[in-house]
N, CA, C, O and CB atoms as a CASP TS submission, in Angstrom:
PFRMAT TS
TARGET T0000
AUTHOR 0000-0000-0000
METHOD Language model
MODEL 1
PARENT N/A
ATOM      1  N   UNK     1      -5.133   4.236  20.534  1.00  0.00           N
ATOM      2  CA  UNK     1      -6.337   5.038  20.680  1.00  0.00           C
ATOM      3  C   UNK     1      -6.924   5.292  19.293  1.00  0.00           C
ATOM      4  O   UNK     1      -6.252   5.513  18.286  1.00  0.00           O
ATOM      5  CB  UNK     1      -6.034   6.378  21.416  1.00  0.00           C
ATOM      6  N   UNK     2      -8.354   5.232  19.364  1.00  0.00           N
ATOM      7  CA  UNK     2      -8.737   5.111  18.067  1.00  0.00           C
ATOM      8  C   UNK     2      -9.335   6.596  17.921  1.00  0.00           C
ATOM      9  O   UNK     2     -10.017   7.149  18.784  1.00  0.00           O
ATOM     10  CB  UNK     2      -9.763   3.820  17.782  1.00  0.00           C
ATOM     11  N   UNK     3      -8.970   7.141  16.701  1.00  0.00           N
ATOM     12  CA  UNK     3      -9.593   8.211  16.242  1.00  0.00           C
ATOM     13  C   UNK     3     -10.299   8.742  15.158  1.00  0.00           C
ATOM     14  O   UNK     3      -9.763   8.499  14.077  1.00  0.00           O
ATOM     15  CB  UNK     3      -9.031   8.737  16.320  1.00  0.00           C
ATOM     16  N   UNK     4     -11.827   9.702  15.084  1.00  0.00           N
ATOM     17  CA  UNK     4     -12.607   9.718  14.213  1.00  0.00           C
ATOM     18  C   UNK     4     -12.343  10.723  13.026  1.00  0.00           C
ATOM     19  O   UNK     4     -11.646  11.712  13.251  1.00  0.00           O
ATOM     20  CB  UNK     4     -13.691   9.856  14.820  1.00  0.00           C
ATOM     21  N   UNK     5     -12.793  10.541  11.958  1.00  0.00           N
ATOM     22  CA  UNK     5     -12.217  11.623  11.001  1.00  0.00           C
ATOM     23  C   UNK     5     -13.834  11.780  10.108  1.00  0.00           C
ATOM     24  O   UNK     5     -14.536  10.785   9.929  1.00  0.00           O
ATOM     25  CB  UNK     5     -10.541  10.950   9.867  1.00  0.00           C
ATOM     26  N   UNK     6     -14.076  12.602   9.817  1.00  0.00           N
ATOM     27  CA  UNK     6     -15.401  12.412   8.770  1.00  0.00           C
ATOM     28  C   UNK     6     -14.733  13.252   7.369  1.00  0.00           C
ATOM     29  O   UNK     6     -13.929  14.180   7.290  1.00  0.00           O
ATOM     30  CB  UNK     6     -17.182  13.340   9.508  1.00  0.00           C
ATOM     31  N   UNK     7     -15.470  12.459   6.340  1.00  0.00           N
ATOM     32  CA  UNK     7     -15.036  12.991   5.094  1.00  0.00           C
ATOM     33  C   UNK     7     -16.187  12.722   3.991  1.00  0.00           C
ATOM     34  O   UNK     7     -17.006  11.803   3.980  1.00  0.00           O
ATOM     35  CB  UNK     7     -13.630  12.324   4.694  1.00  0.00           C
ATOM     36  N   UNK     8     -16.071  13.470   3.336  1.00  0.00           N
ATOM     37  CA  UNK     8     -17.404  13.660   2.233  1.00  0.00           C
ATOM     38  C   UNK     8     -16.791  12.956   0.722  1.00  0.00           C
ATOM     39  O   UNK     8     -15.949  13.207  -0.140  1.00  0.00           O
ATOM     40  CB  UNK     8     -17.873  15.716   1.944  1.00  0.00           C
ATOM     41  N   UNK     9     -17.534  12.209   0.958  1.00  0.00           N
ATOM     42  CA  UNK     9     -17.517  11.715  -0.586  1.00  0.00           C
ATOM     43  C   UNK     9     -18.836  11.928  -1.532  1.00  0.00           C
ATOM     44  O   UNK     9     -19.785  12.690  -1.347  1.00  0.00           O
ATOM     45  CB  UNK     9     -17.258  10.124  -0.575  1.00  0.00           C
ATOM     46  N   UNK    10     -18.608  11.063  -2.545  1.00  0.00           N
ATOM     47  CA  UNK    10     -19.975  11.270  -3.314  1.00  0.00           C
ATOM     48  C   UNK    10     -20.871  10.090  -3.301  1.00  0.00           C
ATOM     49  O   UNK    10     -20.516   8.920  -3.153  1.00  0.00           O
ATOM     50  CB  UNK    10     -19.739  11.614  -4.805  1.00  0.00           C
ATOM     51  N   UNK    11     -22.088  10.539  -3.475  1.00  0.00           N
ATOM     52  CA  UNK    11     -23.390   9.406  -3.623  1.00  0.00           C
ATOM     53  C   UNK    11     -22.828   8.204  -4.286  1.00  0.00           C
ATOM     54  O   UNK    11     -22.617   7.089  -3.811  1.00  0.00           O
ATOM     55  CB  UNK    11     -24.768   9.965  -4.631  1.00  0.00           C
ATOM     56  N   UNK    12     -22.692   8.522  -5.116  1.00  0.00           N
ATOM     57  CA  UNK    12     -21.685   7.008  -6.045  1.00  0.00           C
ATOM     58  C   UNK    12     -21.005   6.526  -5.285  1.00  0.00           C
ATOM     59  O   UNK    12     -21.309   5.438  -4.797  1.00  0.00           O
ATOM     60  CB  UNK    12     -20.550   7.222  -7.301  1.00  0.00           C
ATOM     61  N   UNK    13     -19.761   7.243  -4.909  1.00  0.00           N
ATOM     62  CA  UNK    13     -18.728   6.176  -4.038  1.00  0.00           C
ATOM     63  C   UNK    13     -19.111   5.644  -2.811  1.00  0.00           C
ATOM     64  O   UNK    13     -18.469   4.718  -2.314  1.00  0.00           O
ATOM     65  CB  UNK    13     -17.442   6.789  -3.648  1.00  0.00           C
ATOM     66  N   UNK    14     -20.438   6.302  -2.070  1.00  0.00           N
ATOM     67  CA  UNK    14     -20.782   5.481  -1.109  1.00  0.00           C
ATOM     68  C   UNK    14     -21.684   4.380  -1.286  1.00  0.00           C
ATOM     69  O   UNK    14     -21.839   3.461  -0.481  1.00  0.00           O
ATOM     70  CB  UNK    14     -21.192   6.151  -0.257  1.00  0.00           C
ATOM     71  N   UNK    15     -22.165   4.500  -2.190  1.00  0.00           N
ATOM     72  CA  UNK    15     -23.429   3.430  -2.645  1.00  0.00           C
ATOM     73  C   UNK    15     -22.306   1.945  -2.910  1.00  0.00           C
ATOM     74  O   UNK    15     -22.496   0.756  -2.657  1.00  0.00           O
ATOM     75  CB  UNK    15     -24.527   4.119  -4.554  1.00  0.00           C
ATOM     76  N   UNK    16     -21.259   2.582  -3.448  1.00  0.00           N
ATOM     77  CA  UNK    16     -20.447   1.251  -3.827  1.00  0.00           C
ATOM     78  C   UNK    16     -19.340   1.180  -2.278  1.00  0.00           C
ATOM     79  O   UNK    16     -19.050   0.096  -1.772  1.00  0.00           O
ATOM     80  CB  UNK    16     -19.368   1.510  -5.705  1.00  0.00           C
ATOM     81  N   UNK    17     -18.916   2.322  -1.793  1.00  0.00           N
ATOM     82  CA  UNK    17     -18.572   1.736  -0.100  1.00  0.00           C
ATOM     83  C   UNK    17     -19.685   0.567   0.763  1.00  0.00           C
ATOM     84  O   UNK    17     -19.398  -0.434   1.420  1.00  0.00           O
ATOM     85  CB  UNK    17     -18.634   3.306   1.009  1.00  0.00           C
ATOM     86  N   UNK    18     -20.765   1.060   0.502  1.00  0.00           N
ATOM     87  CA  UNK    18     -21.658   0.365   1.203  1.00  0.00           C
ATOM     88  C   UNK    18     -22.110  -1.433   0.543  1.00  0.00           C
ATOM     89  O   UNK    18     -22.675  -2.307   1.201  1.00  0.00           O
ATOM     90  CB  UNK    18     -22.923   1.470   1.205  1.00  0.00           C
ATOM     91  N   UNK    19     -21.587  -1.544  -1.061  1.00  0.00           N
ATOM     92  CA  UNK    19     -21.618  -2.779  -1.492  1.00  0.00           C
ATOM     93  C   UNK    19     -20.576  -3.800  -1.120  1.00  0.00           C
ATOM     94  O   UNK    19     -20.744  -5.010  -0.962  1.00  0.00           O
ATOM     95  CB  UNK    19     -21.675  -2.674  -2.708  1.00  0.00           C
ATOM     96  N   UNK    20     -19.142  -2.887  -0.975  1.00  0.00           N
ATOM     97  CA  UNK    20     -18.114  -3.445  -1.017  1.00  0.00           C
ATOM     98  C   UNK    20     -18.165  -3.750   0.600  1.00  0.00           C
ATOM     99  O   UNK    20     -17.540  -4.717   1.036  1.00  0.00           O
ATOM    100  CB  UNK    20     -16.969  -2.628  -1.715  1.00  0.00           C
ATOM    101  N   UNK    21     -18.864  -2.968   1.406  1.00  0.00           N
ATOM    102  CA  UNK    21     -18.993  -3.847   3.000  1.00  0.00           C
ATOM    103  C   UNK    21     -19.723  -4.652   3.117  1.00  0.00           C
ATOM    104  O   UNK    21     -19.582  -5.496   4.002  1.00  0.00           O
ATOM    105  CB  UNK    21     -19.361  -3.241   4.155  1.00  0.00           C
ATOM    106  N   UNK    22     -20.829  -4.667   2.197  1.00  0.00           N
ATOM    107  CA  UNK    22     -22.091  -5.449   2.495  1.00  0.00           C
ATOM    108  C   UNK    22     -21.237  -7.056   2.368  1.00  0.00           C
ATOM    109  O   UNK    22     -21.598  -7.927   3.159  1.00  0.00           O
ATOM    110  CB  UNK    22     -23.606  -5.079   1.162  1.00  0.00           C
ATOM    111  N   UNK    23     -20.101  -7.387   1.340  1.00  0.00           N
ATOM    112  CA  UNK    23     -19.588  -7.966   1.047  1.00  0.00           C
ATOM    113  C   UNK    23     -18.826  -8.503   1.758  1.00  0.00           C
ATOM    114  O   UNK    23     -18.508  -9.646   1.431  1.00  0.00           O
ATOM    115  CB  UNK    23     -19.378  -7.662   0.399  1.00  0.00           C
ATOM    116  N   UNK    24     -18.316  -8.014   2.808  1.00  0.00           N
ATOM    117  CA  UNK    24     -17.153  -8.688   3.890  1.00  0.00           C
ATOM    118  C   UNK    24     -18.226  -8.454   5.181  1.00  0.00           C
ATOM    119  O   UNK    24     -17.752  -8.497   6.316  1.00  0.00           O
ATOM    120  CB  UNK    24     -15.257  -7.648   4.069  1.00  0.00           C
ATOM    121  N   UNK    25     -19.762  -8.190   4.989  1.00  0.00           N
ATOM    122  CA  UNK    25     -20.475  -8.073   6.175  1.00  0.00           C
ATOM    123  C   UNK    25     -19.980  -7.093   7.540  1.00  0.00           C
ATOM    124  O   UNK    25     -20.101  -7.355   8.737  1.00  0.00           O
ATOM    125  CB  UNK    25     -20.563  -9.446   6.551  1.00  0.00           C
ATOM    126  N   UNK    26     -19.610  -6.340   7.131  1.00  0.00           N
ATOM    127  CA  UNK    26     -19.400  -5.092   7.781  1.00  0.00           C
ATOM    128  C   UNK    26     -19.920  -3.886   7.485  1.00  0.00           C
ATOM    129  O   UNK    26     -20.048  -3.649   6.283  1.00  0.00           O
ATOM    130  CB  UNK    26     -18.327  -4.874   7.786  1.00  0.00           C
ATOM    131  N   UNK    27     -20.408  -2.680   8.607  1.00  0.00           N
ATOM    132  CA  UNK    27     -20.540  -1.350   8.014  1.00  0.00           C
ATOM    133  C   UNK    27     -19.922  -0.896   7.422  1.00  0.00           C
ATOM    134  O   UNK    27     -18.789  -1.298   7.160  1.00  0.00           O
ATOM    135  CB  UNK    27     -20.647  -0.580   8.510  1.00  0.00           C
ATOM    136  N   UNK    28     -20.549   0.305   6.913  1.00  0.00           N
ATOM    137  CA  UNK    28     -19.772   0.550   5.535  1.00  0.00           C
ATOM    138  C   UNK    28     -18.576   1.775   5.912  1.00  0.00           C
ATOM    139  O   UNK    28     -18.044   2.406   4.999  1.00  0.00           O
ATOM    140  CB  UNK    28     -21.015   1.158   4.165  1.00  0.00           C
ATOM    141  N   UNK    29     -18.218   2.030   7.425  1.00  0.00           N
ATOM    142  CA  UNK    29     -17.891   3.133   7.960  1.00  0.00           C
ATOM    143  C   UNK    29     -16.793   2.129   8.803  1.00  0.00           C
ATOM    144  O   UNK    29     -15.783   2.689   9.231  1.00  0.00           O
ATOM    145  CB  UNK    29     -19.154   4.121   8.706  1.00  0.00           C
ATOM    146  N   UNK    30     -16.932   0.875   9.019  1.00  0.00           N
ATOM    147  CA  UNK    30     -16.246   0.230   9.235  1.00  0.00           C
ATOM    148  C   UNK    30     -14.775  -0.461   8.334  1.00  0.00           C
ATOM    149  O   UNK    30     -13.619  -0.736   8.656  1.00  0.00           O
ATOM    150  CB  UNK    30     -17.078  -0.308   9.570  1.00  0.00           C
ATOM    151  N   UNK    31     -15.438  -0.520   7.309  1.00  0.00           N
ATOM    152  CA  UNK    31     -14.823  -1.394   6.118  1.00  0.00           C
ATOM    153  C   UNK    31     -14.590   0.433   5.603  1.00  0.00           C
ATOM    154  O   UNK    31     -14.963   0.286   4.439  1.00  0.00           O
ATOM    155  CB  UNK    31     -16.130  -2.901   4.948  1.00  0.00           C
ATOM    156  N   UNK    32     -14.366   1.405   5.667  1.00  0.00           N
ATOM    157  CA  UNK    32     -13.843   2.346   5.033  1.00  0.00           C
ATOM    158  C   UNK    32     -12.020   2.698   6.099  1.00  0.00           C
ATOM    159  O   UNK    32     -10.885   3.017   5.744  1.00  0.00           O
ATOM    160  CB  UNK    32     -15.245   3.687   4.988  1.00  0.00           C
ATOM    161  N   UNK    33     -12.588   2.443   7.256  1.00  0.00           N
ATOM    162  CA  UNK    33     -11.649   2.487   8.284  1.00  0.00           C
ATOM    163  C   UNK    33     -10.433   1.647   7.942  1.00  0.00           C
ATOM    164  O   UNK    33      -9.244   1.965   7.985  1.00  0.00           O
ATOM    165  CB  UNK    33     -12.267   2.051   9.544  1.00  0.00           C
ATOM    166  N   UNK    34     -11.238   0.027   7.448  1.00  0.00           N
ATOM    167  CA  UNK    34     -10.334  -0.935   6.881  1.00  0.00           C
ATOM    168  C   UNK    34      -9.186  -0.877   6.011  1.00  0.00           C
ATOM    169  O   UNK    34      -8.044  -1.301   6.185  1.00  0.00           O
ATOM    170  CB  UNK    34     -10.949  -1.593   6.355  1.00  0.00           C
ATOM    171  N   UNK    35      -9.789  -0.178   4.895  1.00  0.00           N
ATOM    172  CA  UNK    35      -9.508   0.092   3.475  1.00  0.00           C
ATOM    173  C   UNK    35      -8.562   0.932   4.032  1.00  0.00           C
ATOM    174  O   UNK    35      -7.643   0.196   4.392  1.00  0.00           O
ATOM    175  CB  UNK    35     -10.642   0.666   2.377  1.00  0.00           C
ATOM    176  N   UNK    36      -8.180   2.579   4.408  1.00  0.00           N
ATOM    177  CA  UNK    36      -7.483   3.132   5.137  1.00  0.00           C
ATOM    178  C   UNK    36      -6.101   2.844   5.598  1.00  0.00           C
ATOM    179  O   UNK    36      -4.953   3.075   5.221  1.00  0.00           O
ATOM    180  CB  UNK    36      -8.106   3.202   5.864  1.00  0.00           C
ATOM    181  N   UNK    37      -6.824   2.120   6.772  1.00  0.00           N
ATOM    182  CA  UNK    37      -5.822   1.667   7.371  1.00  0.00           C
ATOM    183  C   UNK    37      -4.865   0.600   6.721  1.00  0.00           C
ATOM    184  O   UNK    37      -3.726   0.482   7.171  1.00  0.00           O
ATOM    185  CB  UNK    37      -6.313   1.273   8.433  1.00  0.00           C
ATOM    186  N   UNK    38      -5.313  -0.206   5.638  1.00  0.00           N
ATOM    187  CA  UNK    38      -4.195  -1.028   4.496  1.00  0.00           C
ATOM    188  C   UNK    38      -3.752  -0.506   3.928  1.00  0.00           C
ATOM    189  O   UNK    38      -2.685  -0.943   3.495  1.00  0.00           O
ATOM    190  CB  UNK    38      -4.419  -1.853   3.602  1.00  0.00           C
ATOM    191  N   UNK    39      -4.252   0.916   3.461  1.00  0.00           N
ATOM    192  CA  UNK    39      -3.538   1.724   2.409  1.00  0.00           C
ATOM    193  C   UNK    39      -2.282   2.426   3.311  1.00  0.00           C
ATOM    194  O   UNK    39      -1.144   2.600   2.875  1.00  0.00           O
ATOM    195  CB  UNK    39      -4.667   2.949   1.623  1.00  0.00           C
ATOM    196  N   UNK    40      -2.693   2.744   4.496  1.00  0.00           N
ATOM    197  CA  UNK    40      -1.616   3.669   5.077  1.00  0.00           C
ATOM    198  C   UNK    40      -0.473   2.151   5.622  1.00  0.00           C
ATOM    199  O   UNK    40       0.637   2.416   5.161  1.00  0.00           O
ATOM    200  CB  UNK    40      -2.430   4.972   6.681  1.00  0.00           C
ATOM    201  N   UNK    41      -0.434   1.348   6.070  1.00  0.00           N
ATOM    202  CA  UNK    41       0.149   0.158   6.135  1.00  0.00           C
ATOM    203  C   UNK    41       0.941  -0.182   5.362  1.00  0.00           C
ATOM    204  O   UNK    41       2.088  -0.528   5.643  1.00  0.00           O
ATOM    205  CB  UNK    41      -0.497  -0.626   6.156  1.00  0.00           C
ATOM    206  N   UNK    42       0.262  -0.119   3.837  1.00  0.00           N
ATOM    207  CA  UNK    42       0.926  -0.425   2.363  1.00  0.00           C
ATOM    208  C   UNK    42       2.609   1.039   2.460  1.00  0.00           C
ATOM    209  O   UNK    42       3.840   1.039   2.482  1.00  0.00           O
ATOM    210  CB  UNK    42      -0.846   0.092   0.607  1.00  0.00           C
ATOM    211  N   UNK    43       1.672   1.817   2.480  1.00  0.00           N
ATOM    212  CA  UNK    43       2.260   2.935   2.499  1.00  0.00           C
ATOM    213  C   UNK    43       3.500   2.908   3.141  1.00  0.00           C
ATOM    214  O   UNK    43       4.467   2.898   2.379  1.00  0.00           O
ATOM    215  CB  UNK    43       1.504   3.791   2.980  1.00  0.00           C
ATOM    216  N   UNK    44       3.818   2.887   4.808  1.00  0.00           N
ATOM    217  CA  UNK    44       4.516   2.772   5.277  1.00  0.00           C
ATOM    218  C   UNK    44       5.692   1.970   5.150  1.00  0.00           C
ATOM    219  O   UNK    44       6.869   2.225   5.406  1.00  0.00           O
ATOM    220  CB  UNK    44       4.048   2.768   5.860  1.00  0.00           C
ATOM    221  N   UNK    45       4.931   0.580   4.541  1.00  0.00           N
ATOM    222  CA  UNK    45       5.970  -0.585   4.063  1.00  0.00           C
ATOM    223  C   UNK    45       7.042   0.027   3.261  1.00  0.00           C
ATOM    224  O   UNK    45       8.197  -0.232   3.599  1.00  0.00           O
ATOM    225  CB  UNK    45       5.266  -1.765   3.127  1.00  0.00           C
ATOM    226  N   UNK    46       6.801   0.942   2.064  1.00  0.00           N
ATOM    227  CA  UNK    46       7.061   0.960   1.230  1.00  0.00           C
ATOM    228  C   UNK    46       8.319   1.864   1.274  1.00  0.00           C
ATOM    229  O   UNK    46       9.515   1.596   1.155  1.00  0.00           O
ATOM    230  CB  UNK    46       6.088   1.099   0.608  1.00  0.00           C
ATOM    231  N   UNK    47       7.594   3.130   1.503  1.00  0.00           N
ATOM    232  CA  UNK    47       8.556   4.321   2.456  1.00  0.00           C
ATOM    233  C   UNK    47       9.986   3.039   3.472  1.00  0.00           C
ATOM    234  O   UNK    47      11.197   3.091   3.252  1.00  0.00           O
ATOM    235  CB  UNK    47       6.912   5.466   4.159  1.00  0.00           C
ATOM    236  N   UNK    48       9.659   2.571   3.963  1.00  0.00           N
ATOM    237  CA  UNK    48      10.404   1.285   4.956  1.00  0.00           C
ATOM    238  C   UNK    48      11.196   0.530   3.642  1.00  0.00           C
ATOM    239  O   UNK    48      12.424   0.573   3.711  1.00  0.00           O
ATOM    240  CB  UNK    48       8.977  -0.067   5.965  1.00  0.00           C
ATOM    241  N   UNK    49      10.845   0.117   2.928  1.00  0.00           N
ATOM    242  CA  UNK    49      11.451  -0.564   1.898  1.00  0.00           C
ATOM    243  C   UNK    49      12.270   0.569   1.061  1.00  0.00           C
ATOM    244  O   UNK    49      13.396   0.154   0.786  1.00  0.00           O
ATOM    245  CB  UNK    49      10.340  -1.366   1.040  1.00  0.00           C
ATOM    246  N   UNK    50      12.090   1.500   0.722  1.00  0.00           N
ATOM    247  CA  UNK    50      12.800   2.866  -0.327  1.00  0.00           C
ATOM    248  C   UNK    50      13.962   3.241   0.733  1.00  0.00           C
ATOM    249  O   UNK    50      15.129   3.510   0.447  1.00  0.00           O
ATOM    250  CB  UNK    50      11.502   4.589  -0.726  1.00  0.00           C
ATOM    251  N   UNK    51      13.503   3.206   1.749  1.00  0.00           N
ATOM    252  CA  UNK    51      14.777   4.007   3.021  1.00  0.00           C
ATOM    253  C   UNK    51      15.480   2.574   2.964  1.00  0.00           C
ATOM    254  O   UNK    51      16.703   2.701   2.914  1.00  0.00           O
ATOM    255  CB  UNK    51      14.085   4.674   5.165  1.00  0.00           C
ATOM    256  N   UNK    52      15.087   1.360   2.959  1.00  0.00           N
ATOM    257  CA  UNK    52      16.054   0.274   3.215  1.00  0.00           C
ATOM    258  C   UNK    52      17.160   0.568   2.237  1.00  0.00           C
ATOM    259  O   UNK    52      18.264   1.070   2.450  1.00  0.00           O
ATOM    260  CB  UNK    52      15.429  -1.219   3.022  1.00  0.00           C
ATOM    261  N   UNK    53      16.723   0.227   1.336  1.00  0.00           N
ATOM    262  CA  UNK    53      17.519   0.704   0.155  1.00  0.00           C
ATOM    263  C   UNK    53      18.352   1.562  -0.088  1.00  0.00           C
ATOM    264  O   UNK    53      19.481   1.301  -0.503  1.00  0.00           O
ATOM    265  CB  UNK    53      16.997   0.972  -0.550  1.00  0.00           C
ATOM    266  N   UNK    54      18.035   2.399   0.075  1.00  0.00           N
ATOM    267  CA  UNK    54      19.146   3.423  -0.384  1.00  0.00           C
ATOM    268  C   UNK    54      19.795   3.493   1.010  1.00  0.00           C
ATOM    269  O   UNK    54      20.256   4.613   1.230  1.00  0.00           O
ATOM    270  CB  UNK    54      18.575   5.044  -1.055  1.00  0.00           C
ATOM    271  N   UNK    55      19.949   2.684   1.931  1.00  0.00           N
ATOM    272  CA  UNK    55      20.961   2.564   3.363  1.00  0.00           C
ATOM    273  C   UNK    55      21.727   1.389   2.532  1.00  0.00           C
ATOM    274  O   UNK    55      22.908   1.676   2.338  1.00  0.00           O
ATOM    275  CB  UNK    55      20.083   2.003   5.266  1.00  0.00           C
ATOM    276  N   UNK    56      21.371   0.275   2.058  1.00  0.00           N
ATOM    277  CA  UNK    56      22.012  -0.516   1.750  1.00  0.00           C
ATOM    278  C   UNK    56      22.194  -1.055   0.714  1.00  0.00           C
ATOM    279  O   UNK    56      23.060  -1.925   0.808  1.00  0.00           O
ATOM    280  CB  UNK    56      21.898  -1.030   2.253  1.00  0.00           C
ATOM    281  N   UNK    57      21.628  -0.909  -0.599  1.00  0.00           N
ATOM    282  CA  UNK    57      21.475  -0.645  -1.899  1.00  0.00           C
ATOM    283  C   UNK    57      23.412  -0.961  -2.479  1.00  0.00           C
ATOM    284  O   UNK    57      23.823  -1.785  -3.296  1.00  0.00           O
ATOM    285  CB  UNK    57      20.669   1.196  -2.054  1.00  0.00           C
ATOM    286  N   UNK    58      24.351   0.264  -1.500  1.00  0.00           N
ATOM    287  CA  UNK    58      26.025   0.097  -2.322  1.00  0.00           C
ATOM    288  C   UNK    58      26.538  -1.106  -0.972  1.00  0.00           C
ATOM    289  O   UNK    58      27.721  -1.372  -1.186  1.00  0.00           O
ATOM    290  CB  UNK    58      27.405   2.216  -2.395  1.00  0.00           C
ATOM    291  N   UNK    59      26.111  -1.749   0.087  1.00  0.00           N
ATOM    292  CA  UNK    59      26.759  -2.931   0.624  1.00  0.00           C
ATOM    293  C   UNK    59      26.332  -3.953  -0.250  1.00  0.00           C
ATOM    294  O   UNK    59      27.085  -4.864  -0.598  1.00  0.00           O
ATOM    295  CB  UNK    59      26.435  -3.247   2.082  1.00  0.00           C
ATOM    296  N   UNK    60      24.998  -3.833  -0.675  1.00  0.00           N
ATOM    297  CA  UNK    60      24.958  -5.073  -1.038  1.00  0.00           C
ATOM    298  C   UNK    60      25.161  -5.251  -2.580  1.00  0.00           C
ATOM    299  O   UNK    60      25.585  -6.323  -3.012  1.00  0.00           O
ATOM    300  CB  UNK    60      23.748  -5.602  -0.563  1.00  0.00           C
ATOM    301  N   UNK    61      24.997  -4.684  -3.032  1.00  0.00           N
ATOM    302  CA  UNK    61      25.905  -4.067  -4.870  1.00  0.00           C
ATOM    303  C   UNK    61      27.202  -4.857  -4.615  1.00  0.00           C
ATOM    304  O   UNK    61      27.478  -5.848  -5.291  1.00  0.00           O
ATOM    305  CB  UNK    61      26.473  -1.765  -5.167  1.00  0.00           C
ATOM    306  N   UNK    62      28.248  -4.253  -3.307  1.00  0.00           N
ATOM    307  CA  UNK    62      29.748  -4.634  -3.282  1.00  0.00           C
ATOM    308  C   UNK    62      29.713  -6.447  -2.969  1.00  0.00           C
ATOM    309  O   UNK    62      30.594  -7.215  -3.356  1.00  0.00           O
ATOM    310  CB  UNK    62      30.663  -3.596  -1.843  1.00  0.00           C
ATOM    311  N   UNK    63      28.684  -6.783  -2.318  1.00  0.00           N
ATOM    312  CA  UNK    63      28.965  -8.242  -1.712  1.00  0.00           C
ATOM    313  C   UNK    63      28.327  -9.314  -2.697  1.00  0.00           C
ATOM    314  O   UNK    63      28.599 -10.505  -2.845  1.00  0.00           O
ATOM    315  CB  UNK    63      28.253  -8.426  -0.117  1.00  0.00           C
ATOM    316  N   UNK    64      27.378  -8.492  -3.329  1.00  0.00           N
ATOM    317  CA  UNK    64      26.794  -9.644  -4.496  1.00  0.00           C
ATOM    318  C   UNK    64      26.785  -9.499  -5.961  1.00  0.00           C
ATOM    319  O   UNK    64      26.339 -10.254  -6.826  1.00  0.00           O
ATOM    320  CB  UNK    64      25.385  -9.885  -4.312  1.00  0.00           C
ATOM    321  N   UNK    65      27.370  -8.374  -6.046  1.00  0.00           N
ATOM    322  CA  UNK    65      27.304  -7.599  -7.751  1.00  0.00           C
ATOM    323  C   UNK    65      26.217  -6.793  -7.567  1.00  0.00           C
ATOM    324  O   UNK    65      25.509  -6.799  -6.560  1.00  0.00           O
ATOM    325  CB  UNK    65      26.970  -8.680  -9.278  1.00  0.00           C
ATOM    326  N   UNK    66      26.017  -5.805  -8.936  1.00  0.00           N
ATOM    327  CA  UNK    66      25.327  -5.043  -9.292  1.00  0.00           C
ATOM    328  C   UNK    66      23.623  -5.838  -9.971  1.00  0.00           C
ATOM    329  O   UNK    66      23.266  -6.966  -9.630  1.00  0.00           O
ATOM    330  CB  UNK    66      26.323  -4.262 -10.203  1.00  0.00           C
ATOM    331  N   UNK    67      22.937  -5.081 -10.784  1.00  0.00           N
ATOM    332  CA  UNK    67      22.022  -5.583 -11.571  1.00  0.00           C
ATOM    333  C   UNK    67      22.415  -6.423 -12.230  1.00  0.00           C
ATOM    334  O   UNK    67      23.619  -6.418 -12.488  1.00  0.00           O
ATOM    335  CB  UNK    67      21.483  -4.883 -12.224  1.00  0.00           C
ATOM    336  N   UNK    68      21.692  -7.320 -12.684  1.00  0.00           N
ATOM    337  CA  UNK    68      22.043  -8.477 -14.111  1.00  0.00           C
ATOM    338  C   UNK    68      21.216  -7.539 -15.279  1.00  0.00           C
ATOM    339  O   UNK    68      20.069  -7.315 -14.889  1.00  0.00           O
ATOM    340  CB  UNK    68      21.121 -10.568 -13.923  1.00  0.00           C
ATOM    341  N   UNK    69      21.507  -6.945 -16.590  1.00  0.00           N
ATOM    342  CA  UNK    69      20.893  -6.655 -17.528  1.00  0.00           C
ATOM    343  C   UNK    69      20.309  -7.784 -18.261  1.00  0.00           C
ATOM    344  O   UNK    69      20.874  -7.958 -19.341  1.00  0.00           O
ATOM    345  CB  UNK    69      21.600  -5.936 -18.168  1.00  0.00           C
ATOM    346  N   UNK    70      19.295  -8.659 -17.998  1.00  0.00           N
ATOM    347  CA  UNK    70      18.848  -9.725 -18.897  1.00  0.00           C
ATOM    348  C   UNK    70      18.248  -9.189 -20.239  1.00  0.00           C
ATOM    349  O   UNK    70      17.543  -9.984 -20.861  1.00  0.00           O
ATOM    350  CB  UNK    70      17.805 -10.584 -18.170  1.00  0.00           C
ATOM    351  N   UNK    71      18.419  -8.067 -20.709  1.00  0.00           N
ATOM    352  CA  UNK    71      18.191  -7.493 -22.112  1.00  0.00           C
ATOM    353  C   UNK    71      19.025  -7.749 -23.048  1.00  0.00           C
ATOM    354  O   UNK    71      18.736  -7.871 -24.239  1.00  0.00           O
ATOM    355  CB  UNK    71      18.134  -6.222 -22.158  1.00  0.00           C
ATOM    356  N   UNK    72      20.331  -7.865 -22.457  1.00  0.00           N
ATOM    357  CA  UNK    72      21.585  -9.050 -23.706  1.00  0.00           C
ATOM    358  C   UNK    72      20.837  -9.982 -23.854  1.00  0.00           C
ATOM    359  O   UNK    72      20.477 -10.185 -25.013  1.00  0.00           O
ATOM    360  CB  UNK    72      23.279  -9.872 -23.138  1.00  0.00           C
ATOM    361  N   UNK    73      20.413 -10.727 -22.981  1.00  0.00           N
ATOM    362  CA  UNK    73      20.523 -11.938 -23.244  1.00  0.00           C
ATOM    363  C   UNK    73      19.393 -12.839 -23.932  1.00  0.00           C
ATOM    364  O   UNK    73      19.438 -14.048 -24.156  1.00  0.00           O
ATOM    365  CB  UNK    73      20.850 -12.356 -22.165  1.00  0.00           C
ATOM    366  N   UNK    74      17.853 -11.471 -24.345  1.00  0.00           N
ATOM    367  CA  UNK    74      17.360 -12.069 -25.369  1.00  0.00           C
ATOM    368  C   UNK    74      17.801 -11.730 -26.871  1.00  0.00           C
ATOM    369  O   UNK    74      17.070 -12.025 -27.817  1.00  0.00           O
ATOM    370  CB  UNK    74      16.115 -11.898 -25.194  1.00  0.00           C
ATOM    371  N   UNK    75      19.118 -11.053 -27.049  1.00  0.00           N
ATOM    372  CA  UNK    75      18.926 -10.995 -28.217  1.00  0.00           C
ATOM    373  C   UNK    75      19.827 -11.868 -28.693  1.00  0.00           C
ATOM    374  O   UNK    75      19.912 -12.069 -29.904  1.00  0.00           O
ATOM    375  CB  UNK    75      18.940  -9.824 -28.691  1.00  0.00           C
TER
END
């Protein structure tokens, strides 16, 4: 279900919302929805990737080793 949110920005940032849609040929209320919704996407990944980690971060330390410090090894 799709839901509406309104939010105030400034003259500037919409003048350039409205370039940056004109650009993928979409409204500019459309392509803000876009933008959004990748950021919260990005977001989630990430949160998803940080929780992976620290669940499995010491199995896989024990089964493959730790870090490699490649800082020895330019000097």
């Amino acid at each position: 279900m799709a839901r509406e949110i309104r939010i105030k920005i400034s003259d500037e940032a919409y003048e350039q919302l409205q370039r940056a849609a004109a650009e993928k040929r979409v409204d500019a209320e459309a392509y803000a929805g876009q933008v959004l919704d990748a950021d919260l996407t990005r977001a989630r990944f990430m949160e998803g990737a940080r929780s992976f980690i620290s669940q499995h971060a010491e199995g896989f330390a024990e089964r493959f080793g730790g870090p490699v410090d490649h800082s020895a090894d330019a000097a």
